[in-house]
N, C-alpha and C positions, 0 to 999 in steps of 0.2 A: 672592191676588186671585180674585174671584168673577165670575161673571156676574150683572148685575144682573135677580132674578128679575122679572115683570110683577107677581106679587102683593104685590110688597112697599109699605109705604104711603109716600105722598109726602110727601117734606119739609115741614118746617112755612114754611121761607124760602123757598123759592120756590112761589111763587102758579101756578096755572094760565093761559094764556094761549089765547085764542079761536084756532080757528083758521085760520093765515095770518097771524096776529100774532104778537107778542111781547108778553110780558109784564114789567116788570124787577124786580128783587130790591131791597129796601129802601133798599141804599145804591146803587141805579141800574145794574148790569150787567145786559142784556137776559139771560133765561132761553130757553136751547135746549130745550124741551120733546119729548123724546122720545115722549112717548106721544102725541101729535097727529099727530106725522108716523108714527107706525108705524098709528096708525088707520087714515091717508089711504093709506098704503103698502095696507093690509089690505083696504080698499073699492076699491081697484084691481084688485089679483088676485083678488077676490072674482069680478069682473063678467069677468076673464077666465077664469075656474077656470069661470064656465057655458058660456063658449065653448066650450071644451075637452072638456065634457061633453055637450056636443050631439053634437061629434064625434066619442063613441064613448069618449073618454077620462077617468078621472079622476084626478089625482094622487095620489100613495102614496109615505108616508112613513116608514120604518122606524126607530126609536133601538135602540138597542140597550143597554141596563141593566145594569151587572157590578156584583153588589154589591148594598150597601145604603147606601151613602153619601146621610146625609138632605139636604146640598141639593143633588147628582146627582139625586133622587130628585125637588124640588121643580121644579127645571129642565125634568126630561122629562116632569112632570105635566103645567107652562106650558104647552111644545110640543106636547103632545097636544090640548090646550082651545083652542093656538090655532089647528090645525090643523082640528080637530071647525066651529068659528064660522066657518073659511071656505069649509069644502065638500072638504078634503084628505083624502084619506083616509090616518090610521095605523097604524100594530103597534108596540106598544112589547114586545121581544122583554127578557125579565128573566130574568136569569144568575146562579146562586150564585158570591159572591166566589171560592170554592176551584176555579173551572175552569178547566180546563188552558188552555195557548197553543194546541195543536192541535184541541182543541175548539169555542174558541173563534173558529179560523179557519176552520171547519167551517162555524158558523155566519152569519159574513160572505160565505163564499162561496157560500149558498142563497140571500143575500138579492141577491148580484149576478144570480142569473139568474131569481127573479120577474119577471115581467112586471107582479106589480101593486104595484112598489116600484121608484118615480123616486129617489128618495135615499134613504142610509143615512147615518146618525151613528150614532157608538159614542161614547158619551157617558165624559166626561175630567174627572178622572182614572181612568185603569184601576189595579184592586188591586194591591197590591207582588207581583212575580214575573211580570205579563204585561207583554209590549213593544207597549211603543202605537207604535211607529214600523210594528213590522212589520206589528199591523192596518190603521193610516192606510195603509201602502203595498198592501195587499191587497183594499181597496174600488176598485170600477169605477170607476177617475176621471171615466166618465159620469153616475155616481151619487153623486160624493162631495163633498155640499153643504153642506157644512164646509171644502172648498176646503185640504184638506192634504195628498191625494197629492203624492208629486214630480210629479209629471207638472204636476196644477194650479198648482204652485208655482214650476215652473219656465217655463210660460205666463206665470203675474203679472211672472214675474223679465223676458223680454221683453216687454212689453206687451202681449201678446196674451190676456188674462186668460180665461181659462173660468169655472169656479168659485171665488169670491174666497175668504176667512174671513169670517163673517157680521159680526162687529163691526167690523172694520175699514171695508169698504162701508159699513155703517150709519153711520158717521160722517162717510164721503164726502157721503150721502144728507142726514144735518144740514144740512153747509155747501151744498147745495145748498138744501134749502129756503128756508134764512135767508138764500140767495146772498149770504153768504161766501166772496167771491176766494180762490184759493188761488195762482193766476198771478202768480210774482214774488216772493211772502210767504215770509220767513223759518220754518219750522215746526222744533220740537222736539219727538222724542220720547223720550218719558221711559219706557223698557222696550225688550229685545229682545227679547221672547218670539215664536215662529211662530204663535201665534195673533194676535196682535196686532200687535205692534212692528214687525217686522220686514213685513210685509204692508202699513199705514199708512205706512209711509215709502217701498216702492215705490209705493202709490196716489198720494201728494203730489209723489212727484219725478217719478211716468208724462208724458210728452208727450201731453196734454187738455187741454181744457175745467176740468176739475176737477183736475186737477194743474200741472205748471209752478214748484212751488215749490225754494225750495233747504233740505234736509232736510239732522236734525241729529238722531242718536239718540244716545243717552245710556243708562247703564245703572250697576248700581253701583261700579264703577271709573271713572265719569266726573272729572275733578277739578274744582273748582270749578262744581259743577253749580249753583249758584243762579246764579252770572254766565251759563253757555251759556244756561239757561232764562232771562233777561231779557235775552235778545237778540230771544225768538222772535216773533211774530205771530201765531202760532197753536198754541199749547201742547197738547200731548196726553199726559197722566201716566196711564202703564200699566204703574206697576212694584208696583202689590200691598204698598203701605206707606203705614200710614195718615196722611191728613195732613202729611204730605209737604211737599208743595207750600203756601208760604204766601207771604205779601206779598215776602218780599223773592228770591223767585224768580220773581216777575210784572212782565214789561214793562208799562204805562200804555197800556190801550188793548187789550191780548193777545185772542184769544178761546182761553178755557181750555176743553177737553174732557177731563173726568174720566172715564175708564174704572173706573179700581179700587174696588170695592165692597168692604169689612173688614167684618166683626161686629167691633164691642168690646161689652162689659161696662155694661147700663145696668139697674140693678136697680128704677127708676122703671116699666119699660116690663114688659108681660105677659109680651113670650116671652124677656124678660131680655138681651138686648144689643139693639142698633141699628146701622146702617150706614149706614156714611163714606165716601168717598172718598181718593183720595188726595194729594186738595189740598183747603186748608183754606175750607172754603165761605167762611164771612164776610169771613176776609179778602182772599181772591180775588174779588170783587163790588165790594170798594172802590176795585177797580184796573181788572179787566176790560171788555171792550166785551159780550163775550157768554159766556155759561157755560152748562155741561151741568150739572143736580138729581143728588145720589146720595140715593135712587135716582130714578128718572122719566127722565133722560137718552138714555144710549148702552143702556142696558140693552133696553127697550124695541126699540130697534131692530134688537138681535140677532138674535130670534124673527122679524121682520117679515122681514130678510132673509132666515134659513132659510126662510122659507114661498116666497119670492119663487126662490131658489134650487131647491127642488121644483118648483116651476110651468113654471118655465126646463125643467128634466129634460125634464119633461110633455111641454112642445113638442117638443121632440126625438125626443121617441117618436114623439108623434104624425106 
């Protein structure tokens, strides 16, 4: 499973929707369009990121690049361009695959004591033979807006959230726009991973506004996972297999949010495959109340949080 880049192109099925509306998909399930609301997210911190700068302050972004992994590489372009259009300032610091664990904490540990660096990402997956646990545990959890230190994690775990994981929030921030309840709502998710799964099912079970739901994670030892997932109200498939999810895993009515982004194989298209999700568009539309585009969706929203999470730092500095 991927992150959904910003540059990738919009589905042909679902349509753009003005924004503050909806738009719906040909057989009638309203379209969550991510890229509206990470605009609207984007022209908010925009106008506060001058605040900020009046007061002496500008936000500073640090990724950190191991590698050459080409869509690692497409990811931290995004985040640079979208940090550049809102006034953040970044370092994308770029590491050959072959360096050590101890050098590479070398590195994380100059960029915790910059001053002109409010977050850091180390950009995932790290190359075979580095432990991403140990550098996730090694970033300032004041700086760590990817929200994976324990420290962050074990804030989310009691409610008291610091730094979230950006896609997770970002999906928060969906249902809130399209104010979709989550108060009450049976929700499934479909994936444990700590970037995703497991952070989304503490957001919808948190005691809020935006959470209150009774939460159901599923993973691949689930059994009979098409019956849990047509219990749910609000489906969120983030197990990184494509297409997955189809009709007879969709309650009447569900709102499905697709995370998982797959390349397959399309020899039609120029750069030779295209991406799916991991629930079957078409025929999740014929059932659904609302759905996330792959891509256009959650993807979008990622970025929009990361920026949102630097900004956050900011203040704190300041």
């Amino acid at each position: 499973m991927m992150t959904d880049p910003e540059s990738a192109p919009a589905p042909a099925r679902a349509p753009t929707p003005t924004q503050g509306a909806s738009s719906e998909s040909p057989t009638g399930a309203k379209i969550i369009d991510g890229k509206v609301v990470s605009l609207k997210i984007r022209d908010q911190l925009a106008e506060e990121i001058k605040i900020l700068k009046n007061s002496g302050v500008t936000p500073g972004l640090a990724a950190v690049l191991v590698g050459e992994d080409p869509a690692s590489n497409t990811y931290v372009r995004a985040k640079a361009k979208a940090c550049a259009a809102i006034g953040v300032y970044s370092d994308v610091i770029r590491l050959a695959a072959d360096i050590s664990q101890v050098e590479l904490e070398r590195k994380v540990r100059e960029l915790n004591i910059r001053d002109d660096i409010d977050g850091i990402l180390v950009q995932s997956p790290l190359p075979a033979g580095l432990n991403e646990f140990a550098i996730n545990k090694l970033v300032d959890p004041a700086k760590d807006v990817d929200g994976f230190h324990p420290y962050n994690v074990g804030m989310l775990s009691i409610g008291e959230a610091t730094f979230v994981p950006c896609t997770p929030v970002g999906i928060i921030k969906l249902l809130e726009h399209y104010s979709i309840s989550t108060s009450g709502k049976e929700a499934v998710v479909v994936g444990r991973s700590n970037i995703v799964g497991k952070p989304i099912a503490a957001l919808l079970a948190s005691k809020c506004e935006t959470g209150n739901a009774t939460v159901t994670i599923c993973h691949s030892r689930t059994r009979n996972l098409s019956e849990v997932c047509r219990k749910a109200d609000i489906l969120i498939a983030a197990i990184g297999s494509p297409g997955l999810i189809g009709r007879d895993y969709i309650k009447p009515g569900a709102v499905i949010i697709d995370v998982g982004i797959n390349r397959v194989d399309d020899p039609s298209r120029k750069s030779g495959y295209r991406l799916i999700g991991d629930v079957k568009f078409d025929e999740a539309c014929e059932l659904a109340s609302y759905i996330t585009p792959v891509p256009g969706g959650v993807g979008p929203m990622t970025i929009a949080m990361l920026l949102s999470n630097t900004v956050k730092a900011s203040r704190r500095r300041l």
